[in-house]
N, C-alpha and C positions, 0 to 999 in steps of 0.2 A: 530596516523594518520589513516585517513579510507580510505578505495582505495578499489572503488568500480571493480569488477570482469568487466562487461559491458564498461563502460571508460576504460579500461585498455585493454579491446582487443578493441579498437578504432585505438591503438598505434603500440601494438604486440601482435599479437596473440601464444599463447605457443603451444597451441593444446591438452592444458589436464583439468580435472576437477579442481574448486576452490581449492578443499580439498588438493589432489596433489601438486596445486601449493604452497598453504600458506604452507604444510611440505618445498616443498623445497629451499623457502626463506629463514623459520626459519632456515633450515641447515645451511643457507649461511653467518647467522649475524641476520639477521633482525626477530626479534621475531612477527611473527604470534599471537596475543594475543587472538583474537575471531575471531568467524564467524558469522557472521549476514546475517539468510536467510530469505527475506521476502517473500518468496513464503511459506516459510513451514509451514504446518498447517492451510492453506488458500485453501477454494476450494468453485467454482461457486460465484465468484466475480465480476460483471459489472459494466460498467459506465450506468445510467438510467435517462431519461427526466421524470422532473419534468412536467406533464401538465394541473392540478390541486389541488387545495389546499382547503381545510373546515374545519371548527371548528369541530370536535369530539363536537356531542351534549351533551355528560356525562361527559365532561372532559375539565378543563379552558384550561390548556397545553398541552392536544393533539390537532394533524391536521389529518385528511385522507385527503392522496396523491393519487392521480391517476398516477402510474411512468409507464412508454413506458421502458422494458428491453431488447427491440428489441425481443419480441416474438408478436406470432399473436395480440393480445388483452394485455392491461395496468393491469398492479395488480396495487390492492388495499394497502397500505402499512398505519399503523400506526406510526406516528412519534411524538416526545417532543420535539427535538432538537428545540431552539429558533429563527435560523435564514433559517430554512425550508420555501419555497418560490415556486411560479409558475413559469415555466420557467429555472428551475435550472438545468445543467450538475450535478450528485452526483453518489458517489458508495452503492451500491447495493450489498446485500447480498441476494442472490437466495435460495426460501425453498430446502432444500436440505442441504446446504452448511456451511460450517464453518471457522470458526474465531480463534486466535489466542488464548491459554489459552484452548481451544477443546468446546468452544460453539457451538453449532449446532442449525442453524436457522429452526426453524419450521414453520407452520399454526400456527397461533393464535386469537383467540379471543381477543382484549383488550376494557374492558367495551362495550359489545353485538359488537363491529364493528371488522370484519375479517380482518387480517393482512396478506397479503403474500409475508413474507419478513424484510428488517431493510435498513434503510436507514442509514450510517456508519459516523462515526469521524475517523479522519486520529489513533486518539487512539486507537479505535476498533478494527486497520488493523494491532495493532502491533508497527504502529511508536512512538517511544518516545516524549514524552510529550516536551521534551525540545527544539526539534526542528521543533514543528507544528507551524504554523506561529500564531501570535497574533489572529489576526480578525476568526482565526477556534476552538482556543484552548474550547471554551466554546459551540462546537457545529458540526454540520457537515461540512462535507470538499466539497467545492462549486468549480466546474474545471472552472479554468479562460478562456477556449474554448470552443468551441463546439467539443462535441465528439461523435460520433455516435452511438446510444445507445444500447447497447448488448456486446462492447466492450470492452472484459477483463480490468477489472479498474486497474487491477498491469503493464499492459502493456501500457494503456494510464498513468498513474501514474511514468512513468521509474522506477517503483520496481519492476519488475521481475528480480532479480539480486541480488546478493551473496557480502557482503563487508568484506574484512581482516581490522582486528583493528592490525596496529601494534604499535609497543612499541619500541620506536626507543630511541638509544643511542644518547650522544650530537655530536658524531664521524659520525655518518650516517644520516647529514642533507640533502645528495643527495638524500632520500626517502621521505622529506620533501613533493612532490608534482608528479601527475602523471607524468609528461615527466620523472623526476627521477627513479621514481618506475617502468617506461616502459623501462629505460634503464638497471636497474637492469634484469629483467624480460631477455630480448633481450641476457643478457651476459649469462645467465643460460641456456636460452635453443638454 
């Protein structure tokens, strides 16, 4: 069972760090089994407007983007992803910045055209392949709204937040589901 840290102070708030609290579940019965942080190892990540698109003249499968990151002036970004388009909300990898696995986005050249930047798949960011939806799995992750663009993308994204795996016996189906889990939670602290 996953039980995100964020939903769960929706319910109850304990008033202590994730780490804290999954010890002292585990204490209580309910086995803590992992921590999944999607912030960690992520830094200078935005949401970015797509405001246009070109064939890369040296390249059948590149585009140059022109992306709005909410700074003064649009970078230039190199992209392959297939379903990259004008007009797109996408997350953005700011030179500076890094990604999961400790890649660190640079300046680039890709065939004489400067890149500044990555335009991201939900894979990129970390999330698991099993649950990025169909229609992204093969490409970038396209925000079904408009988001304004410079906007931390783990915060438009509701991943800024910490999830407990646990590992629950067939005795403690009350943790089957948040209101459960927020009662457990309420009775501890």
């Amino acid at each position: 069972m996953s039980i995100s840290n964020e939903w769960l102070k929706d319910y109850v708030d304990a008033g202590v760090n994730v780490e804290d609290l999954a010890e002292r579940i585990t204490r209580t019965g309910i086995e803590a089994d992992d921590m999944i942080d999607y912030t960690k190892d992520i830094k200078n990540l935005v949401v970015g407007y797509i405001q246009s698109k070109e064939k890369h003249p040296d390249a059948d499968k590149l585009n140059i983007c022109q992306v709005d990151i909410g700074e003064e002036e649009p970078v230039q970004i190199v992209c392959g992803a297939p379903n990259v388009d004008a007009g797109q909300h996408v997350i953005v990898a700011k030179v500076g910045g890094r990604l999961p696995g400790g890649i660190k986005i640079k300046r680039a050249k890709l065939r004489r055209e400067r890149s500044e930047g990555m335009i991201c798949s939900l894979q990129e960011i970390g999330i698991s392949s099993n649950v990025v939806p169909k229609a992204y799995e093969n490409g970038i992750f396209v925000c079904p709204t408009e988001v304004e663009p410079g906007t931390d993308a783990l915060t438009a994204l509701y991943l800024n937040d910490q999830v407990m795996e646990f590992d629950l016996t067939p005795n403690r189906a009350d943790a089957l589901s948040m209101v459960g889990t927020a009662y457990e939670v309420a009775a501890l602290y």
